[in-house]
N, C-alpha and C positions, 0 to 999 in steps of 0.2 A: 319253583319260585316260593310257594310256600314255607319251604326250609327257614330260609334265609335269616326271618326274624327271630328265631328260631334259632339258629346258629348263631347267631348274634350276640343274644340274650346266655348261650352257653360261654359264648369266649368273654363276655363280661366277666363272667363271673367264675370262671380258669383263670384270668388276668387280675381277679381279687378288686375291679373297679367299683362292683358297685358296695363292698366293705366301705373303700374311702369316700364314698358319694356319703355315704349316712355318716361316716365319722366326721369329715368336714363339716357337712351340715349341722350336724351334732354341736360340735365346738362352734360353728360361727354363730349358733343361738345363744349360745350360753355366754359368748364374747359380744354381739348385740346387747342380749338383756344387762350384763358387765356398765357397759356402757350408758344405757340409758337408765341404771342407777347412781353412776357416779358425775352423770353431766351436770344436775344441779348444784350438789355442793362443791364440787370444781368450778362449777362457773362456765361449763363449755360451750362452744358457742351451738349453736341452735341445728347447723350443716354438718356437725360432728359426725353422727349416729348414720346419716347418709354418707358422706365421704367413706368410713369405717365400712360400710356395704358395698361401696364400690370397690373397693378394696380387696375386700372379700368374693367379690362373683370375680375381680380377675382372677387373683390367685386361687376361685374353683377350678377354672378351665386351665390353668396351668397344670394344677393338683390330676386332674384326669387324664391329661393329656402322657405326664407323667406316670402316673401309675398303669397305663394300659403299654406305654412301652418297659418299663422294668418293673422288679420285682423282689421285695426286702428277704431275702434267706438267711439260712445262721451266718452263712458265707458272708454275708455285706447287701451290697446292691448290685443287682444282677438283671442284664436284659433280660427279658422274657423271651423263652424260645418258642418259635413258632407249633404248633401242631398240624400233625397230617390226618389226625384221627379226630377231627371235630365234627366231621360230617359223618363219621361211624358212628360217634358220641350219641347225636341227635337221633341217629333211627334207633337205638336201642331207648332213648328217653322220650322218642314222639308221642309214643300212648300213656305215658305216666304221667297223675294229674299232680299239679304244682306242687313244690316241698312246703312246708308250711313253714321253713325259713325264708323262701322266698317271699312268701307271701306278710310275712312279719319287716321283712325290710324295704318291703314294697310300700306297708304301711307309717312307718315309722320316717320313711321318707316324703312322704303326702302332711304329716302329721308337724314334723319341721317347719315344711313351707305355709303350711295352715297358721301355725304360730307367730313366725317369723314376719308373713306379708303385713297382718296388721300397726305391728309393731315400725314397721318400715313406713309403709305407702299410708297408714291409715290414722298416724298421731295427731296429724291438724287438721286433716279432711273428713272424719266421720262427720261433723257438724261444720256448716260455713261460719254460723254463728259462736261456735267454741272457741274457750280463748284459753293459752295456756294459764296452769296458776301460775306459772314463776312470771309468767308478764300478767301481772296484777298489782293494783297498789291504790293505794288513798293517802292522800295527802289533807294533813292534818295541820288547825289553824297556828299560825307563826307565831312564837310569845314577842311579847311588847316588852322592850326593853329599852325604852326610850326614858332620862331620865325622870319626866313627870306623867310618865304611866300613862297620857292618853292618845296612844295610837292604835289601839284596838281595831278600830274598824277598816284602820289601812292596814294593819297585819292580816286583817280577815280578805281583805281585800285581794291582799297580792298570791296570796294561799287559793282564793276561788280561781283565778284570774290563771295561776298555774293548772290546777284544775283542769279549767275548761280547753287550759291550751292541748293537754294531754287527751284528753277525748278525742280528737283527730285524730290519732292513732290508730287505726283500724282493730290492730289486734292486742292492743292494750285494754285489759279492764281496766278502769277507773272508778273510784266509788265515787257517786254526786257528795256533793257539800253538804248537805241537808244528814247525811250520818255520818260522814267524816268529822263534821261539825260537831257533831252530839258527845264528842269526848272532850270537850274544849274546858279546860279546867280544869280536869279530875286527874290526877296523880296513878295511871293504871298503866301497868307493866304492858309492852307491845307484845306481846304473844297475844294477850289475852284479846287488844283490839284486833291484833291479827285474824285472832278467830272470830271475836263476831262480825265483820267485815268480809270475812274469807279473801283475805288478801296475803300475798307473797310477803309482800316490800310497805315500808312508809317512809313519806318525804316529811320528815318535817326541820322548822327552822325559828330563827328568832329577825326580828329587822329593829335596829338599832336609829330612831332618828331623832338629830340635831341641826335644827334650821335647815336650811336645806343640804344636810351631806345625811348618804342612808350606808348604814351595815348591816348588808344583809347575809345570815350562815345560813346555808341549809345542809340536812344529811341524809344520806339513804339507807333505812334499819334492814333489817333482813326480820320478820317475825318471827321465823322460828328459832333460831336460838339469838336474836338481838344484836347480830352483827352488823357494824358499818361498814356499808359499802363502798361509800361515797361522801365524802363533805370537802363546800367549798367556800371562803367568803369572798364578798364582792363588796367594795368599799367606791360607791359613785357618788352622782351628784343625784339630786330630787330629780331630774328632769331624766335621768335613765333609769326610773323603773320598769317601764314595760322591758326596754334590753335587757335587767334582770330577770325577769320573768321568763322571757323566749327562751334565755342564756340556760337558766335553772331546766325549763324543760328537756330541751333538745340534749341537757347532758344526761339527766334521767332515764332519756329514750337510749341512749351511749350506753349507759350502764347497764341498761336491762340487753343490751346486745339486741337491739333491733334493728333491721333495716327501714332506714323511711322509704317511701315511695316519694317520687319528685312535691306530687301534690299534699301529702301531706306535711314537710315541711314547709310548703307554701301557707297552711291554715293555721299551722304553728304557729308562724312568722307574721301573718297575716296582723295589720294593727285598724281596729275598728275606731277607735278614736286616739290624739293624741292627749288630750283633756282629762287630768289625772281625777279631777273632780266632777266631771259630768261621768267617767265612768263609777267614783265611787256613787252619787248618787243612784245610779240604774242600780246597782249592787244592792244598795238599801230598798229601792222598790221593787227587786226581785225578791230576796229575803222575806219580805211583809209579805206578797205576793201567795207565796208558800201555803199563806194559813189558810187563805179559803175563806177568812168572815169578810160579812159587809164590810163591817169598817177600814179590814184592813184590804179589803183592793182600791177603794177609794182613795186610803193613803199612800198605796205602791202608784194610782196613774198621778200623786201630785209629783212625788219624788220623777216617775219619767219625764211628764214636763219639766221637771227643772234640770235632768240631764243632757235636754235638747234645747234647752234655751241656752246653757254654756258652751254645746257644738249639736249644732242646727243638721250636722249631716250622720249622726250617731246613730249607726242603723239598728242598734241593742237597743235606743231609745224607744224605739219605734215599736219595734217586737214584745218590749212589753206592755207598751199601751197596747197594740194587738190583740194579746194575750188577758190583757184587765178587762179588757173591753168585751172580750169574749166571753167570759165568766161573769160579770154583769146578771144575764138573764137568769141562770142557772143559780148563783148563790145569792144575789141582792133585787129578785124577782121585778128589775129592771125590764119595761118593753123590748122585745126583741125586735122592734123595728125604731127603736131610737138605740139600741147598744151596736148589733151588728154591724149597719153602718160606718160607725167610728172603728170599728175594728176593721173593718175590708179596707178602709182609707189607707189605717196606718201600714197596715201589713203589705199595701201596692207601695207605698213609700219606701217601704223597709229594703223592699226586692228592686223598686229602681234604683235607690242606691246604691245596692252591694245583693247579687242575685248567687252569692257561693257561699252564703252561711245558713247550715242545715237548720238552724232556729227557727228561723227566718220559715221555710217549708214545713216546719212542724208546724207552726201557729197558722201557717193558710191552710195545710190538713183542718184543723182544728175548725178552724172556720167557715171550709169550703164542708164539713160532715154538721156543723152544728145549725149554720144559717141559709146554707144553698142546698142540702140534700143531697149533698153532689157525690157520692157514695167512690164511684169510680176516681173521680177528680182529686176525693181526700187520700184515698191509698194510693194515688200516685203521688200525690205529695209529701207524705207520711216515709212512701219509698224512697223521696230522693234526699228526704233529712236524714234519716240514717244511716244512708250513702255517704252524704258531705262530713255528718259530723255521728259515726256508728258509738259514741259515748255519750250521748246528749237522752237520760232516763226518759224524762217527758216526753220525747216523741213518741218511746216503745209505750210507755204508759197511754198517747192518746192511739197511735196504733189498734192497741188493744181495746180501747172503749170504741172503737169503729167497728170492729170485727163481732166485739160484743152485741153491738146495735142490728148488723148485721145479720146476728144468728150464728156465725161461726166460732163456737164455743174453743173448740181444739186450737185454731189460729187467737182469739184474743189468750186466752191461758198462757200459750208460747212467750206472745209479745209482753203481756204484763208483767211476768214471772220474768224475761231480759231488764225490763226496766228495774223489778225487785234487785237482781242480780248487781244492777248498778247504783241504785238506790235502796239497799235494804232496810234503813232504819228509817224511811220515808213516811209520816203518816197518811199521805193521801195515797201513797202507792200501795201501801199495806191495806188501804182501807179497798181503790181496786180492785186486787184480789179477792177482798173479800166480797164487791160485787159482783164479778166473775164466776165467781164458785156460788154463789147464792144464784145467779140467773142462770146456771149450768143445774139446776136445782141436787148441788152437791152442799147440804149447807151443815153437814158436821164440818169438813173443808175449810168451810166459808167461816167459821165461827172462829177458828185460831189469829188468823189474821187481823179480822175487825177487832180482837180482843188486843191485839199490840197495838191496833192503829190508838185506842185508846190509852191504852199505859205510855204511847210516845204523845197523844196529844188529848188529854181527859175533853175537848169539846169539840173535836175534829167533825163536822158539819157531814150529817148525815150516816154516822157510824154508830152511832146509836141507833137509830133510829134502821140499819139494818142488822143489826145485830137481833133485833127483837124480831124484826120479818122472820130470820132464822129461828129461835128461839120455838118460834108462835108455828113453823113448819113440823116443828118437830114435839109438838105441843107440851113444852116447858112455857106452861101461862104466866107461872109467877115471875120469870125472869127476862120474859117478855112485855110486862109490866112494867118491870124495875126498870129496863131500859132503853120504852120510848117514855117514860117519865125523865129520864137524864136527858134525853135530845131536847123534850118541850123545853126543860128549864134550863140550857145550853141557847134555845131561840130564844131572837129578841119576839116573835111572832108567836105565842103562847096557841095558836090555831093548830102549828105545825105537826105533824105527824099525829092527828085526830084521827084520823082515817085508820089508821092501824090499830089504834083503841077499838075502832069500831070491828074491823078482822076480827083480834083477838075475842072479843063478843060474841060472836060468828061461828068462831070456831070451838066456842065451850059453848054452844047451842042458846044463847042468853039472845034471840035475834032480836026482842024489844029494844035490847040497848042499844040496838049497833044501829038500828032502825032511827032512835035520839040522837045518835050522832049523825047520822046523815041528812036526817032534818035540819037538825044544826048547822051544817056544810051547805046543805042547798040554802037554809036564810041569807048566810056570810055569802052567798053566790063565790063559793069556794068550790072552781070544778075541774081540778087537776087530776090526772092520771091516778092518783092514790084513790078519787073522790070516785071515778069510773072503777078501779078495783073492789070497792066495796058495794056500788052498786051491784056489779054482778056476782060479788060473792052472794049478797044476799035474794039474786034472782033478779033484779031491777035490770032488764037486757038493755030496753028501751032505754031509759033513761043514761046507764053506762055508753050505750053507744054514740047518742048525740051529747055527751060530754066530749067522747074521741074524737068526732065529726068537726065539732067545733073547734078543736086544740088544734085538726088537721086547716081548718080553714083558718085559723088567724095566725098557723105558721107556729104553733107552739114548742119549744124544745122538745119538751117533756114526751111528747108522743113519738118523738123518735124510738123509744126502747120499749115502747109496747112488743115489739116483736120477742123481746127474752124476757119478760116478768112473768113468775110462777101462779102469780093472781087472776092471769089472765089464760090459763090454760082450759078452764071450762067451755071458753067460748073460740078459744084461739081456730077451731077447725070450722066455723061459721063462714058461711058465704060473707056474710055484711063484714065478719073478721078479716076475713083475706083480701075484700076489695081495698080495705083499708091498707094494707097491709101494702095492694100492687098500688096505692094511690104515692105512698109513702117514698114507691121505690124498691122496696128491700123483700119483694117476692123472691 
């Protein structure tokens, strides 16, 4: 019995099978990789590369089956004649160890399929969240071609509005508006936006409107060498823009050779309001929304209300008073027990009217991690907006500030770095990251990022102000100076970011000073998390700890992220530290 495999292994390779096993394989690598260089600029469709493999493993097993019963001579093709001397063969070669051809085709064969499998089974599965480049794209704002020039805001409009309908797409990147936007104006060749977007493809277009009839072109670029893909115009009435919009997408999703899934055509298609003007209004108070100052969330919840006074059931309306409401405590140091309220209201509104738009769950994340602690409750709901709508940046971005809060460094970096992905030229997302990598206490890291969120938005609320945490970590004084002096004079609040003056004090050993500022802070009965960092930088345990006590007892935001600030690593291994810590939740 032992023979056998053994003989086996001999008529193989008398019958010259296992030569073709390598040569095949040889050639159907080089005819794969063939292939999945020429699929993009042909345009192939996506099942190419696979079909061509199935192709190939049949005609392997013909090719063997083949070559084991004939045999290429100078004669022609010729059967193979049987042998009577195989099993003589084998006892004269039983004790001789392997030829070292053998052993070279052995490997060269292992070395194929090593290649080959990735390339096959492994293009769109190493990552669930990977998304090809060639399905990539940003759609860029419409020009206004209307004769007296003022439809701006309805070009920008119908442009976000395609946008957002594209985000459904499961395995479409999309870039958010907020840097698709960022080229609106400027005269710069698509390649060049191509790259700093990192995108394949761009939509864009012009809408032509008089009285109520609309023309609207749009086209599909290719970035790398600026090829039209795609262009179409549509010449309707005012009252069918959303069917241009769907229309524009769903041909988009065509062109890029996708398949939908049932439900996402369904989200596509899906229409949240008919009210051409209550949704331009949410559009402008989402916009404002953006920036993050007092004044302007105040002016984004007037604009919601007036989107939901013109349709009373506008569930975008809702989600961003939600959303205004939310940020209240944190940026316009609004009661958290007169803001959250109004948010939990809106955001139960939002879901009994319309319980399938992943917004809609990003913003009860949002609210269920900011006002109820609800840790587990917010990353299920975090999970199921990215779910509905896997192109919506803001989720991955509040994602990431959970995971942050959390402690789990590795998962917030993922998620924020997806929202970057989809949002790159974001300031508040760029500014993320940079808290990310600063409470990951990576703050070379951390310092690239907060330095764009600034060149995108010179007063972007709180980026200063860690810019200089960084700075002052890695004790550049002078420039950590320079740059909570930009935040104070960015605040309408000239108090703001005093606390880190005092650090900075702290940390060049000047502790009289830092000591005057905390005197200062405790007059001003100024006793926030900054006001607790400084205490215990300077040794004041006591005093830091019933500032945290207290923030824990009135519900404070702010004490949520005790658990990752660098300021607090002195004491972070304290008993009194960690009760707080399991009091919080986030043990």
């Amino acid at each position: 019995m032992p023979e056998k495999p053994n003989n086996f292994w001999l008529e193989l390779k008398r019958r010259k099978v296992i030569r073709v096993i390598i040569g095949y394989a040889a050639a159907s690598y080089v005819i794969l990789e063939l292939i999945s260089i020429i699929a993009e600029p042909f345009s192939l469709p996506e099942w190419t590369l696979r079909l061509v493999f199935i192709l190939l493993c049949t005609g392997f097993i013909i090719t063997v089956i083949l070559s084991w019963i004939y045999d290429v001579t100078p004669d022609g093709l010729k059967k193979t004649t049987p042998t009577a001397s195989v099993k003589e063969q084998a006892g004269k070669q039983r004790k001789q160890k392997p030829k070292v051809s053998d052993i070279v085709i052995s490997l060269l064969l292992v070395a194929v399929i090593a290649l080959a499998y990735p390339r096959i089974f492994n293009k769109n599965k190493s990552d669930p969240d990977e998304m090809s480049w060639t399905h990539s794209i940003a759609v860029l704002p419409f020009a206004d071609m209307s004769p007296e020039k003022d439809q701006e805001f309805f070009c920008d409009g119908m442009a976000e509005e395609i946008i957002n309908a594209l985000t459904n797409v499961d395995k479409l990147r999309v870039i958010a508006r907020t840097s698709a936007f960022s080229f609106k104006g400027k005269n710069i060749d698509v390649r060049t936006i191509g790259n700093e977007l990192g995108v394949a493809n761009l939509l864009e277009g012009s809408v032509r409107k008089s009285g109520d009839q609309l023309r609207v072109t749009a086209q599909l670029v290719r970035t790398s060498d600026g090829a039209h893909l795609w262009s179409e115009q549509y010449n309707r009435d005012l009252t069918d823009v959303f069917a241009i919009q769907e229309e524009i997408a769903l041909s988009v999703v065509e062109q890029l050779k996708m398949k939908l899934l049932d439900q996402e055509e369904e989200r596509i298609t899906m229409r949240l309001t008919d009210n051409l003007e209550a949704h331009q209004k949410y559009l402008r108070g989402r916009h404002i929304l953006n920036r993050r100052r007092k004044e302007d969330i105040y002016t984004s919840i007037d604009y919601f209300k007036q989107a939901l006074e013109l349709d009373s059931l506008y569930v975008m309306g809702y989600i961003g008073l939600a959303d205004a409401y939310a940020l209240l405590p944190s940026y316009a140091a609004v009661p958290e027990d007169e803001a959250y309220p109004l948010a939990r209201a809106a955001i139960s509104k939002a879901l009994e009217i319309n319980d399938r738009v992943g917004e809609a769950y990003a913003s009860l994340g949002w609210i269920r991690m900011l006002a109820d602690w609800d840790w587990e409750g917010a990353e299920e709901a975090f999970r199921k907006a990215v779910s509905l709508n896997p192109g919506y940046a803001t989720a991955y971005h509040w994602y990431g500030y959970l995971y942050m809060t959390m402690g789990k460094m590795d998962k917030s970096l993922s998620m924020v770095n997806k929202a970057l992905e989809l949002d790159p030229l974001s300031p508040v997302i760029n500014r993320v990251i940079g808290d990310v990598y600063y409470s990951s206490h990576k703050y070379d890291e951390a310092i690239s990022p907060l330095q764009k969120t600034l060149e995108l938005e010179p007063c972007m609320p709180f980026a200063h102000l860690n810019l200089s945490l960084c700075y002052l970590q890695k004790s550049m004084y002078d420039e950590a100076f320079e740059e909570i002096t930009r935040e104070k004079q960015c605040r309408e609040n000239p108090i703001t970011g005093e606390y880190v003056l005092g650090l900075i004090h702290v940390k060049m050993g000047e502790i009289d000073k830092a000591r005057e500022i905390l005197q200062e802070l405790e007059n001003k009965n100024i006793k926030g998390s900054g006001t607790a960092q400084l205490c215990f930088a300077l040794g004041e345990n006591e005093k830091g700890f019933k500032i945290l006590e207290e923030m824990y007892e009135n519900h404070d935001v702010w004490v949520i992220f005790i658990h990752s600030y660098p300021w607090f690593d002195n004491v972070r291994s304290l008993p009194r530290f960690q009760d707080l810590i399991k009091k919080i939740g986030l043990d």
